[in-house]
Backbone and ligand atoms as CSV (ligand in chain L), in Angstrom:
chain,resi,resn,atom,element,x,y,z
A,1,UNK,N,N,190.832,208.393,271.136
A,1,UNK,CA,C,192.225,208.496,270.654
A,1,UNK,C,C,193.002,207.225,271.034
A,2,UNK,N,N,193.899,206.857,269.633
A,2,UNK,CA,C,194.672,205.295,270.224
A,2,UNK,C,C,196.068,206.029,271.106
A,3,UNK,N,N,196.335,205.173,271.963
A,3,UNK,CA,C,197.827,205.605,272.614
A,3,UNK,C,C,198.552,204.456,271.228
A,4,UNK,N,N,199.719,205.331,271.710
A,4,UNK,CA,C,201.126,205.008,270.692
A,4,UNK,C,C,201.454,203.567,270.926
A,5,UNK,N,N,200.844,202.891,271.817
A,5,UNK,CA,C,201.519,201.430,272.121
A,5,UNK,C,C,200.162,200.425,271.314
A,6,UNK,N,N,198.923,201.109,271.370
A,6,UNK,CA,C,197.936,199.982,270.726
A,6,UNK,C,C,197.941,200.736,269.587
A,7,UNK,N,N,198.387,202.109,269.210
A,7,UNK,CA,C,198.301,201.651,267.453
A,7,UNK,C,C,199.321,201.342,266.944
A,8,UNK,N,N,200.669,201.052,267.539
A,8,UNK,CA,C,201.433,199.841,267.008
A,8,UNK,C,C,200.603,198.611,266.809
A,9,UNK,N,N,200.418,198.079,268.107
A,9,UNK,CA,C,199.709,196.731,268.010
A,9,UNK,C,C,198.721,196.047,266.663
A,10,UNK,N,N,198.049,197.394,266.723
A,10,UNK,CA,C,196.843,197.398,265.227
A,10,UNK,C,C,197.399,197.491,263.939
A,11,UNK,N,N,198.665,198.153,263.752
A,11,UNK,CA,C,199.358,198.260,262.678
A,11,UNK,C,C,199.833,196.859,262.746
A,12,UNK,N,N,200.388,196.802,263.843
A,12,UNK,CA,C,201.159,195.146,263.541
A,12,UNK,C,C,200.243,193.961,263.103
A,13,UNK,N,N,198.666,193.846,263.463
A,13,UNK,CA,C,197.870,192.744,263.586
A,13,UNK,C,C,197.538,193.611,261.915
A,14,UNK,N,N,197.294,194.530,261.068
A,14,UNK,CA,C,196.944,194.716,260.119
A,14,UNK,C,C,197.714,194.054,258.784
A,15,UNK,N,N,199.268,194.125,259.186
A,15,UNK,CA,C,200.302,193.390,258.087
A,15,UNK,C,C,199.828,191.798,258.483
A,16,UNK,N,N,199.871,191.331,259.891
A,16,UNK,CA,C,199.521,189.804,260.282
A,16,UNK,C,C,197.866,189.477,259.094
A,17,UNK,N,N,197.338,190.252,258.919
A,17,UNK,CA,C,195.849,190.009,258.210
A,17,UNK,C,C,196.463,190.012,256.612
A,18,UNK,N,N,196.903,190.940,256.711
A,18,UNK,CA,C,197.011,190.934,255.386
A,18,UNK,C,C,198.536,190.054,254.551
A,19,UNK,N,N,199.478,189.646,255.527
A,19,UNK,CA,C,199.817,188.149,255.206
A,19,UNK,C,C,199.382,187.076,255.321
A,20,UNK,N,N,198.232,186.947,256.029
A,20,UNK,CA,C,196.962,185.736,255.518
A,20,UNK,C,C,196.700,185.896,254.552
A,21,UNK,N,N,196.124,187.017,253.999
A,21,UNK,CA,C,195.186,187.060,252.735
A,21,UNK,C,C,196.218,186.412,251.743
A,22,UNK,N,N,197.599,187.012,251.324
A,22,UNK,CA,C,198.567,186.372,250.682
A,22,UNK,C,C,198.538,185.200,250.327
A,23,UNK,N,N,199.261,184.677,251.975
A,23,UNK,CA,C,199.512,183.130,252.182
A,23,UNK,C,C,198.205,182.628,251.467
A,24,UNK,N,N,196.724,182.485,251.817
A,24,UNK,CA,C,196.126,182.159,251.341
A,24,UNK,C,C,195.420,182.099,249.813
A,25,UNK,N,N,196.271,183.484,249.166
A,25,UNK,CA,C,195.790,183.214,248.015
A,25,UNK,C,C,196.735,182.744,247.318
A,26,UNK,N,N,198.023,182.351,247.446
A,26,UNK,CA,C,199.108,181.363,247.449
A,26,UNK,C,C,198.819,180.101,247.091
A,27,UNK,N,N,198.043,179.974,248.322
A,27,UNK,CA,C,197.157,177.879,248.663
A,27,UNK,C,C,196.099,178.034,247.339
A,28,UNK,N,N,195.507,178.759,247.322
A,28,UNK,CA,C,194.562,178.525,246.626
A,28,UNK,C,C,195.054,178.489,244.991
A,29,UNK,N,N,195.778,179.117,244.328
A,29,UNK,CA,C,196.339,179.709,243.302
A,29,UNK,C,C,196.990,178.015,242.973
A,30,UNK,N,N,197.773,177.346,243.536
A,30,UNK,CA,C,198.916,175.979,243.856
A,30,UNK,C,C,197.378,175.197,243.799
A,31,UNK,N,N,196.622,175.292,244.553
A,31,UNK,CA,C,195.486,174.236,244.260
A,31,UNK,C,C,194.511,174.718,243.334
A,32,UNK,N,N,194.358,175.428,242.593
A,32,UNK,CA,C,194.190,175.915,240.810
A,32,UNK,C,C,194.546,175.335,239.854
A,33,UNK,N,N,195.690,175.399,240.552
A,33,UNK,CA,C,196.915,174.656,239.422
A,33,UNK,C,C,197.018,173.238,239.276
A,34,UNK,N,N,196.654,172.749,240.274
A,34,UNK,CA,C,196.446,170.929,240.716
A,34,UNK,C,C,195.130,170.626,240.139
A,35,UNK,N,N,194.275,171.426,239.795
A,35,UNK,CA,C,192.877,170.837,239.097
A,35,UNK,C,C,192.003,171.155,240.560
A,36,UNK,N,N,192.389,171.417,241.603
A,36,UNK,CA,C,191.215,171.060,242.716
A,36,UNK,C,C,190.572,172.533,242.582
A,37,UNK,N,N,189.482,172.625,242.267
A,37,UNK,CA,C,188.709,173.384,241.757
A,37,UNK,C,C,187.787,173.836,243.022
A,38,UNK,N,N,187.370,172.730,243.829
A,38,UNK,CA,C,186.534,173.145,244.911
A,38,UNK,C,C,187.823,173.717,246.074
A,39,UNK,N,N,188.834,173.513,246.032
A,39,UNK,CA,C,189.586,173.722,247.259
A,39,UNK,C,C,190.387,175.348,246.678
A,40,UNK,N,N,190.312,175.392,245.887
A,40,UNK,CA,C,190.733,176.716,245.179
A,40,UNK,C,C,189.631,177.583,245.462
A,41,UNK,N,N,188.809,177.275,245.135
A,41,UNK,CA,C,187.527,178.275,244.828
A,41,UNK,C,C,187.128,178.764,247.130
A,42,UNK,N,N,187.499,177.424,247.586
A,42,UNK,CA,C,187.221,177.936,249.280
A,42,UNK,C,C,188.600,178.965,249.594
A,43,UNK,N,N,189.814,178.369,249.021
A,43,UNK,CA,C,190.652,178.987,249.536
A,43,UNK,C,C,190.864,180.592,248.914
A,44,UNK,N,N,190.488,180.957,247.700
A,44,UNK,CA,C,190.399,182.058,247.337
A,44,UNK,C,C,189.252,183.141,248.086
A,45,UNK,N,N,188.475,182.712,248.319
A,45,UNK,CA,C,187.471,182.887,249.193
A,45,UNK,C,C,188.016,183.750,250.919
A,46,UNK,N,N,188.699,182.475,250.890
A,46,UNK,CA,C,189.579,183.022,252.882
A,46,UNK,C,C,190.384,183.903,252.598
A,47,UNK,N,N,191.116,184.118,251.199
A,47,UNK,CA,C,191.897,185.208,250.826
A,47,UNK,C,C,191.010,186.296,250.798
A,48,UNK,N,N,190.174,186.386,250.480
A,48,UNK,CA,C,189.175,187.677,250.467
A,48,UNK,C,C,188.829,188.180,251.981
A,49,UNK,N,N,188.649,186.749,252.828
A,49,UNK,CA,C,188.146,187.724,254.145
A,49,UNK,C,C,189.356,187.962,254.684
A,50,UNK,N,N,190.270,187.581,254.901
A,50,UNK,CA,C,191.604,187.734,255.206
A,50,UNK,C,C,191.717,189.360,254.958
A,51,UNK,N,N,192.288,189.968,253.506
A,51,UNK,CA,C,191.786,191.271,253.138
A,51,UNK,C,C,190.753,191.775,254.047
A,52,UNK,N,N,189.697,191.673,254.319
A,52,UNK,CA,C,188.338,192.479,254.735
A,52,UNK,C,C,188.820,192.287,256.109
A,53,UNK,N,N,189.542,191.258,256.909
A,53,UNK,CA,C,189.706,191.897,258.290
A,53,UNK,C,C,190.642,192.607,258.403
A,54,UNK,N,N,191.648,192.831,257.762
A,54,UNK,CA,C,192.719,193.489,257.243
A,54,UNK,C,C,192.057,195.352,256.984
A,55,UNK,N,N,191.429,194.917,256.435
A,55,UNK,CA,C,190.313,196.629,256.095
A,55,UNK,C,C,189.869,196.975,257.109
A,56,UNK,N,N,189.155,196.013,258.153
A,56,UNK,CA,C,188.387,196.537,259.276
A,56,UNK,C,C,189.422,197.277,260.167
A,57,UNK,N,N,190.616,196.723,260.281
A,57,UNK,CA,C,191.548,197.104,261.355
A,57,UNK,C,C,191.972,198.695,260.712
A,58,UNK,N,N,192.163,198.791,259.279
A,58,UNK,CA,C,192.928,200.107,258.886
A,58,UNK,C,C,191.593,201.260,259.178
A,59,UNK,N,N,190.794,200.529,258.701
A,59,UNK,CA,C,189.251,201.592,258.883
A,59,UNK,C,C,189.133,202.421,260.552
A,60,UNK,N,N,189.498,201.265,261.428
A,60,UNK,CA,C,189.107,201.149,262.870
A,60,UNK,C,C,190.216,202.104,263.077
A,61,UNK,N,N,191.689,201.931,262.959
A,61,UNK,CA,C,192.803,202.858,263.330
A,61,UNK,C,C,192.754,204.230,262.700
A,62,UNK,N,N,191.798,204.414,261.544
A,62,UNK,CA,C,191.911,206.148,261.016
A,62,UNK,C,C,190.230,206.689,262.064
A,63,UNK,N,N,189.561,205.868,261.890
A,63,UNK,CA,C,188.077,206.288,262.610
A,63,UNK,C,C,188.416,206.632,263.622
A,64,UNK,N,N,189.839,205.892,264.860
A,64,UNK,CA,C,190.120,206.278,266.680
A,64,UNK,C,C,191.129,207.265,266.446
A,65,UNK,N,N,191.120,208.235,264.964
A,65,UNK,CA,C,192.150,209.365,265.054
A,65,UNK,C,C,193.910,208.388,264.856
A,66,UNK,N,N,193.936,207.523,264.510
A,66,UNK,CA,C,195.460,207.079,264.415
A,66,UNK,C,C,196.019,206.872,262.909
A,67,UNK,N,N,196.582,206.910,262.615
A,67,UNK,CA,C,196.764,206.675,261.450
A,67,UNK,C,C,197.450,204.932,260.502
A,68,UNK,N,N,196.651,204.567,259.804
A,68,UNK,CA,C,197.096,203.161,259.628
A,68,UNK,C,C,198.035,203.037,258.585
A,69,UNK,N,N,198.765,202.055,258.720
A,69,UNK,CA,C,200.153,201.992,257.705
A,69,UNK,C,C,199.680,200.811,257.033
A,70,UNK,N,N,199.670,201.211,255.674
A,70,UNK,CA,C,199.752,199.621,254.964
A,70,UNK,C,C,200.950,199.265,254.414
A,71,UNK,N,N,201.242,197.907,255.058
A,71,UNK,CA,C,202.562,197.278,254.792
A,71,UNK,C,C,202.736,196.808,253.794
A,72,UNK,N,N,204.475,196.608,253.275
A,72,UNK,CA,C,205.080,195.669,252.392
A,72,UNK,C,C,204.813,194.409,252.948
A,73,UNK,N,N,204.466,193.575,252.000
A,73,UNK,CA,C,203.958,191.763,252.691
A,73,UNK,C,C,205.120,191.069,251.720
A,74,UNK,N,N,205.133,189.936,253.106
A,74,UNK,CA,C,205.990,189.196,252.708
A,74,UNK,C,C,205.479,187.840,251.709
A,75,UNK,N,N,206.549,187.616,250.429
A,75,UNK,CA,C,206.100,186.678,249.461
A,75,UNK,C,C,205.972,185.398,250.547
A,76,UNK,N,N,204.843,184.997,250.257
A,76,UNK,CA,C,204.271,183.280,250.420
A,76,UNK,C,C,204.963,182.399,249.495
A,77,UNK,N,N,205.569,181.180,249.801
A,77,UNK,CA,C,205.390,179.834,249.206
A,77,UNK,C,C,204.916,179.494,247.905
A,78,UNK,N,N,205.076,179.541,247.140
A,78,UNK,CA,C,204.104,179.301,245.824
A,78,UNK,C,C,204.054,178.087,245.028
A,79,UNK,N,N,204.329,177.191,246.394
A,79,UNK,CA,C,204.378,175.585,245.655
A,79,UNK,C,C,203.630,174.861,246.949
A,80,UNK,N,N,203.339,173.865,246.839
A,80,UNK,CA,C,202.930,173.138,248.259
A,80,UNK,C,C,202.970,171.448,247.838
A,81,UNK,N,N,203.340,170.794,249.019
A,81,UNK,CA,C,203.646,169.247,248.743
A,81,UNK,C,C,202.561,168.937,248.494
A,82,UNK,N,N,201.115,168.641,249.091
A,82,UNK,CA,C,200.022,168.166,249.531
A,82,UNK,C,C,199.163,169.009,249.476
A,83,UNK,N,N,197.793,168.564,249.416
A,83,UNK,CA,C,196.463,168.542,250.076
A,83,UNK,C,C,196.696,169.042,251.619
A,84,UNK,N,N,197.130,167.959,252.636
A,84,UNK,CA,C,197.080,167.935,253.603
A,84,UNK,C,C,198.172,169.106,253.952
A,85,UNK,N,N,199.478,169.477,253.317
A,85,UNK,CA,C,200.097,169.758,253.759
A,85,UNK,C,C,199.544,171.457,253.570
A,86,UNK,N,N,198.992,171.908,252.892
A,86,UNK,CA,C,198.229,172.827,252.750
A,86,UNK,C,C,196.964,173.155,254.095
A,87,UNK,N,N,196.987,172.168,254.318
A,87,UNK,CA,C,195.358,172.105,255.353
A,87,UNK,C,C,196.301,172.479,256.923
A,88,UNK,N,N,197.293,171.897,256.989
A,88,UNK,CA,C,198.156,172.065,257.942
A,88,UNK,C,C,198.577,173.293,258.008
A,89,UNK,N,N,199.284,173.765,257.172
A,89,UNK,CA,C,200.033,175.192,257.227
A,89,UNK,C,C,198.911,176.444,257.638
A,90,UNK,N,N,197.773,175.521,256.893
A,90,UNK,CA,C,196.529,177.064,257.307
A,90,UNK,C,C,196.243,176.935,258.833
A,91,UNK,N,N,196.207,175.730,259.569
A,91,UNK,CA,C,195.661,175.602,260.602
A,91,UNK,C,C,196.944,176.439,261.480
A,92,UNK,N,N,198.050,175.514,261.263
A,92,UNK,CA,C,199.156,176.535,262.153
A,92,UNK,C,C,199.268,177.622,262.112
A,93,UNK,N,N,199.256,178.869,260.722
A,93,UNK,CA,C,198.933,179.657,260.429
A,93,UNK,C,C,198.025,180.282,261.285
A,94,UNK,N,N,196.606,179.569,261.399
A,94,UNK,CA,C,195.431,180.368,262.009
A,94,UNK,C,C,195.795,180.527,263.832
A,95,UNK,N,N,196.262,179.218,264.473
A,95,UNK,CA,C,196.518,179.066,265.820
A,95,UNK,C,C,197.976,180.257,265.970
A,96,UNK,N,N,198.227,180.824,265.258
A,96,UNK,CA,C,199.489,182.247,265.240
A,96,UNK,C,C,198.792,182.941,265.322
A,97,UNK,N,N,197.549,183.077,264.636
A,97,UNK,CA,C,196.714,184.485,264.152
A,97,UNK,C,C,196.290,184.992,265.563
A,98,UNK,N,N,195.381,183.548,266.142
A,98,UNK,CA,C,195.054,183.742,267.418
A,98,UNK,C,C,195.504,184.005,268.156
A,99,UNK,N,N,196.682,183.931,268.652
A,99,UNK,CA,C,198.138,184.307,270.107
A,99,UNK,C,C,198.202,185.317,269.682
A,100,UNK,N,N,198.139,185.954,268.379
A,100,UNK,CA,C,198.213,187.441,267.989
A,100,UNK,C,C,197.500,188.346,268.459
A,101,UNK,N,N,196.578,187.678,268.243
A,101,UNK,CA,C,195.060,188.438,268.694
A,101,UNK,C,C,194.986,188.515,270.235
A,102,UNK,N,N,195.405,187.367,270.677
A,102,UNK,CA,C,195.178,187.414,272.671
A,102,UNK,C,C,195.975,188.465,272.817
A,103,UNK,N,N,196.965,188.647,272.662
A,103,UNK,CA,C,198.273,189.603,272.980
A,103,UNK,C,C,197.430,190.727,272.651
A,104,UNK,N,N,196.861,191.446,271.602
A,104,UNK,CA,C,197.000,192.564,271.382
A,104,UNK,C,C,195.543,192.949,272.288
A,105,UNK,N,N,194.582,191.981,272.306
A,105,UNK,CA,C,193.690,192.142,274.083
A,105,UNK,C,C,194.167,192.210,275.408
A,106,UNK,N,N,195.463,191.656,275.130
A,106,UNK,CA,C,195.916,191.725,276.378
A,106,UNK,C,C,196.308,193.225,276.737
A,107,UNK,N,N,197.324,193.320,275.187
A,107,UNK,CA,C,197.247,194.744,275.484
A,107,UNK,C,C,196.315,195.923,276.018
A,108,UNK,N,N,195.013,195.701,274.934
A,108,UNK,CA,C,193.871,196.932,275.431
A,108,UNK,C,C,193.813,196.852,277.004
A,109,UNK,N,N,193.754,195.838,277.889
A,109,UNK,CA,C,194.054,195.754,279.204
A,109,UNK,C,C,194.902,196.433,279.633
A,110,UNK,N,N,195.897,195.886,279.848
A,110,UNK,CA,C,197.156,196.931,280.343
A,110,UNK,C,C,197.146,198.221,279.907
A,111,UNK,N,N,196.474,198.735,278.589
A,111,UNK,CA,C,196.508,200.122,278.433
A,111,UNK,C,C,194.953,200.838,278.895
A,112,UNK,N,N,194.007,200.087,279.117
A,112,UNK,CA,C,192.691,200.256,279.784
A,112,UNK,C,C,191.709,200.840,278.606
A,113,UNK,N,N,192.395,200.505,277.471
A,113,UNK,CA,C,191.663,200.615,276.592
A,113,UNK,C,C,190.557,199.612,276.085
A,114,UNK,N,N,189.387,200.280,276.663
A,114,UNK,CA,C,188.173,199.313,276.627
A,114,UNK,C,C,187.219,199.017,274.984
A,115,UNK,N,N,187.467,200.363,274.333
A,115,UNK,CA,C,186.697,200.727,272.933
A,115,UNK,C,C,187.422,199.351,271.854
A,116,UNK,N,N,188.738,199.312,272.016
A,116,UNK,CA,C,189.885,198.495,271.815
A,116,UNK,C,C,189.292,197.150,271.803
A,117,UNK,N,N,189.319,197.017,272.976
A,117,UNK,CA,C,189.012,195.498,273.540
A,117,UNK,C,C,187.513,194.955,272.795
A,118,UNK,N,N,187.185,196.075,272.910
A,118,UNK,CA,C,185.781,195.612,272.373
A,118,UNK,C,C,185.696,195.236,271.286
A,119,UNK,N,N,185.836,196.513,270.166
A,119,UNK,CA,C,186.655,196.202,268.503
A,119,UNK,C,C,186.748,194.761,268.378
A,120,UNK,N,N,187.986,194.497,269.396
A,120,UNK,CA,C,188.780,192.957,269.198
A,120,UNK,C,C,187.869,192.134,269.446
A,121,UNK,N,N,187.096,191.792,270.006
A,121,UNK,CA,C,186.331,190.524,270.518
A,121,UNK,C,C,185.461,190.289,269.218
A,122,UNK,N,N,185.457,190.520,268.711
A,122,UNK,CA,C,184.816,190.220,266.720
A,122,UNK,C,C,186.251,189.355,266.509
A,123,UNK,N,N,187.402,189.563,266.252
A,123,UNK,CA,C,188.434,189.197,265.456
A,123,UNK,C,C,188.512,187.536,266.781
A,124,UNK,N,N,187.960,187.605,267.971
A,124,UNK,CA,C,188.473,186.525,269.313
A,124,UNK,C,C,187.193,185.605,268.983
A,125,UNK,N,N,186.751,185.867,268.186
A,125,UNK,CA,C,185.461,184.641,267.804
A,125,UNK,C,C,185.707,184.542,266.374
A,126,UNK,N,N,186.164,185.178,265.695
A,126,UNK,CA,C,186.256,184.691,264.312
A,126,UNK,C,C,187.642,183.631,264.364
A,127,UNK,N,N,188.144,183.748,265.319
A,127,UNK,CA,C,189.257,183.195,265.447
A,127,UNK,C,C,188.999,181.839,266.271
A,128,UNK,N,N,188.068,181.551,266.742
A,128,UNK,CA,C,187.320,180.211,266.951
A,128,UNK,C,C,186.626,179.401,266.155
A,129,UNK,N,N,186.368,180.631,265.283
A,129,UNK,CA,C,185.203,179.921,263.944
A,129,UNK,C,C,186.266,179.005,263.001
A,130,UNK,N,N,187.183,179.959,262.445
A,130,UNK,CA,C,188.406,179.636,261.892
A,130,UNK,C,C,189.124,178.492,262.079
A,131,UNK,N,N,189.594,178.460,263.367
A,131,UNK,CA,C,190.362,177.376,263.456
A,131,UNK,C,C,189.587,176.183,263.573
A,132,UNK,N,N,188.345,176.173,264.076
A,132,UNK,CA,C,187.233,174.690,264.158
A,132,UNK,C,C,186.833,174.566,262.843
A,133,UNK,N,N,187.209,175.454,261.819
A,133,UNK,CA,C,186.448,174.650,260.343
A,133,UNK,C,C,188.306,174.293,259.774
A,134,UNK,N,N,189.581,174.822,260.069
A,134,UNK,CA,C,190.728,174.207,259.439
A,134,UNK,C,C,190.486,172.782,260.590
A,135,UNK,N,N,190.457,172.419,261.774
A,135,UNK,CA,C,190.578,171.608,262.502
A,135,UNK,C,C,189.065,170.304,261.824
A,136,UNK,N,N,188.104,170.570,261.399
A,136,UNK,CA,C,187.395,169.805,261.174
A,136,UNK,C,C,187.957,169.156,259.271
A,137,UNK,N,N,188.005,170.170,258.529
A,137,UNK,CA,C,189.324,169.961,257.599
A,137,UNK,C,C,190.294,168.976,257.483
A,138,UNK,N,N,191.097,169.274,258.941
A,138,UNK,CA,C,192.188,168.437,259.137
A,138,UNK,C,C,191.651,166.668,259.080
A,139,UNK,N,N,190.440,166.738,259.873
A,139,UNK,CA,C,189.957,165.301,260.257
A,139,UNK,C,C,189.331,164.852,258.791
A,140,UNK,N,N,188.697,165.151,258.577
A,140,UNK,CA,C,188.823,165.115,256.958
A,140,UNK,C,C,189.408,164.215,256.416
A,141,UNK,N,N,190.863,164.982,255.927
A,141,UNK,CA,C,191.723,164.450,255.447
A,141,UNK,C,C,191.967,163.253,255.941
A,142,UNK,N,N,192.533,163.196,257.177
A,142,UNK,CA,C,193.286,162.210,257.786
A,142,UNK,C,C,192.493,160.435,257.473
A,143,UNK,N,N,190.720,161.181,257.699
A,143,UNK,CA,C,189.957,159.972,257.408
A,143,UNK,C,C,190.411,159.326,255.784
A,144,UNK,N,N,190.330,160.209,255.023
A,144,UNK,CA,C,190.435,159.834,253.610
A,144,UNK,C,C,191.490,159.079,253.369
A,145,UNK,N,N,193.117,159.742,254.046
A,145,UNK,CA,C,194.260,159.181,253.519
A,145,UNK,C,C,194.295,159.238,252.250
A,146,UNK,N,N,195.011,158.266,251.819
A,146,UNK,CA,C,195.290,158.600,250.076
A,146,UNK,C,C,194.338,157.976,249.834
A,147,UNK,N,N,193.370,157.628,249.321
A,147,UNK,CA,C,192.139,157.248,249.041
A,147,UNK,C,C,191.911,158.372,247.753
A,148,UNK,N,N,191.768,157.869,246.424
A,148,UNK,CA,C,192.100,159.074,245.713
A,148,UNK,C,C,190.186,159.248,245.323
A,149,UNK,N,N,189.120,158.129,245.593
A,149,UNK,CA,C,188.295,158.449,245.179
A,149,UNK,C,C,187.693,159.475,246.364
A,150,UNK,N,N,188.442,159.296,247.298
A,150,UNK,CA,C,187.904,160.429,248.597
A,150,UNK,C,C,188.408,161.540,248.840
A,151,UNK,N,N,189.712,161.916,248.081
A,151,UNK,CA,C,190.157,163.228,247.748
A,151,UNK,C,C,189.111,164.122,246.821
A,152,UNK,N,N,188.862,163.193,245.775
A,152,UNK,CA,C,187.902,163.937,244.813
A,152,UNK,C,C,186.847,164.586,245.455
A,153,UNK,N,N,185.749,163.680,246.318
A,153,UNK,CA,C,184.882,163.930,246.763
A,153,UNK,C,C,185.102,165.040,247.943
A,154,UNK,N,N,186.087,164.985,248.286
A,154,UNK,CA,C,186.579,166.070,249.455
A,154,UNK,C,C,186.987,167.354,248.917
A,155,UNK,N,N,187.292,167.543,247.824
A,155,UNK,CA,C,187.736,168.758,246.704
A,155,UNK,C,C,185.850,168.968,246.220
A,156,UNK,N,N,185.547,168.034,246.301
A,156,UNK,CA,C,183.955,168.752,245.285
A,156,UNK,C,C,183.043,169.097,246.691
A,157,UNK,N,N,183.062,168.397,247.662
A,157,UNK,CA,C,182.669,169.765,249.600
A,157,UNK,C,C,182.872,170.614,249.793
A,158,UNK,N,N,184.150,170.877,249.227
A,158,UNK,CA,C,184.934,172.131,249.822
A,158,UNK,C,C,184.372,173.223,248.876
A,159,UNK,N,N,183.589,172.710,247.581
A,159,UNK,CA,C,183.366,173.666,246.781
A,159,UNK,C,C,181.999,174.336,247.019
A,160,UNK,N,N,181.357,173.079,247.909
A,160,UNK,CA,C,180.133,173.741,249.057
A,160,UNK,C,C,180.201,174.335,249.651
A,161,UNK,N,N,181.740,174.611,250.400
A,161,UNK,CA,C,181.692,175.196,251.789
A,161,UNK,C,C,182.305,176.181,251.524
A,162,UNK,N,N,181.725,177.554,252.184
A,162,UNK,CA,C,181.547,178.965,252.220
A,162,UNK,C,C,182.324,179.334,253.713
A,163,UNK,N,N,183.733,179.755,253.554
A,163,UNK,CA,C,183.882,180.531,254.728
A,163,UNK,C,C,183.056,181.021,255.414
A,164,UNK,N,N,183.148,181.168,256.860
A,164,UNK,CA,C,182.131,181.962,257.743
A,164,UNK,C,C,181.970,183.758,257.283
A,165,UNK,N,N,182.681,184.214,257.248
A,165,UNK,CA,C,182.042,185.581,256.552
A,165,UNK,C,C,181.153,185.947,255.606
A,166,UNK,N,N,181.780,185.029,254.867
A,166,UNK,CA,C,181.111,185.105,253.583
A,166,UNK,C,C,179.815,184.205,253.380
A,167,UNK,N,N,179.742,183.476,254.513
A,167,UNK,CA,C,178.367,182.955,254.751
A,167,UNK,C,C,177.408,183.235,254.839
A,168,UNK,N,N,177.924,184.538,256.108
A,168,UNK,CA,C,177.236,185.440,256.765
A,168,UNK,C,C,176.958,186.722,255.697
A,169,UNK,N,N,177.475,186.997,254.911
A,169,UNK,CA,C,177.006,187.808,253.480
A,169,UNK,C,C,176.077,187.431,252.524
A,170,UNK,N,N,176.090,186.246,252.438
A,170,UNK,CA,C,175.157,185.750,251.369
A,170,UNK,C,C,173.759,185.440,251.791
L,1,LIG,FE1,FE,191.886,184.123,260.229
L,1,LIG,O1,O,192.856,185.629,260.497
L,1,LIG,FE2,FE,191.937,187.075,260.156
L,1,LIG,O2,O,191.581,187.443,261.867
């Protein structure tokens, strides 16, 4: 059984998932629209697992007897300056996700909820995976600069590269 203070927490980290999925299918949708075909096709992609950790949490809160709320989400951005400035917002984005995530472990602690804690430590490594592929991303870019024949080539990688979930699916 969840106590009343961690299935807040789970409700709260469930709207936090599922305004990723948004935000991200936002980025991706804006880079659709720009022609970048490989950076659309990754970022639509993170919108999907975004959703699926979003599922795991509502699944996890009706399975411990609690009941899960699915939220009103808030509209995303639906324009973006950049490439980069896109690569940025996800990374800051993701380094939120994570403080989210410590907190609500922190919580299972203080409430001695161990089943909890455990659950979470999936979401405390995906959240390492995450931010080291926006952070390797970032370097990326920065190498390229405006270099427009190295944007291209950096849009047709990205159309290689398979989020970690969905890696792990295929
Ligand atoms: Fe990358 O945010 Fe989900 O956990």
């Amino acid at each position: 059984m969840l106590s009343p203070k961690i299935e807040e927490a789970l409700n709260a980290q469930i709207k936090i998932e599922a305004d990723s999925s948004q935000f991200y299918l936002a980025m991706a949708s804006w880079a659709e629209s720009e022609g970048l075909n490989g950076t659309s096709r990754f970022l639509y992609l993170h919108s999907d697992e975004e959703r699926a950790h979003m599922l795991k949490l509502v699944r996890f809160v009706n399975e411990r007897g609690g009941s899960a709320v699915i939220p009103a989400l808030d509209a995303p951005p639906h324009t973006f300056d950049s490439l980069n400035g896109v690569f940025e917002k996800l990374l800051s984005h993701e380094e939120f996700v994570t403080q989210k995530i410590n907190e609500l472990v922190h919580i299972c602690l203080e409430e001695k909820d161990y089943t909890t804690h455990n659950f979470m430590q999936w979401y405390v490594s995906e959240q390492i995976e995450e931010e080291a592929l926006a952070r390797t991303i970032m370097d990326k870019l920065s190498l390229i600069g405006n270099d427009k024949g190295g944007l291209y080539l950096f849009d047709r990688d990205l159309e290689l590269l398979v989020p970690q979930d969905n890696a792990a699916a295929q």
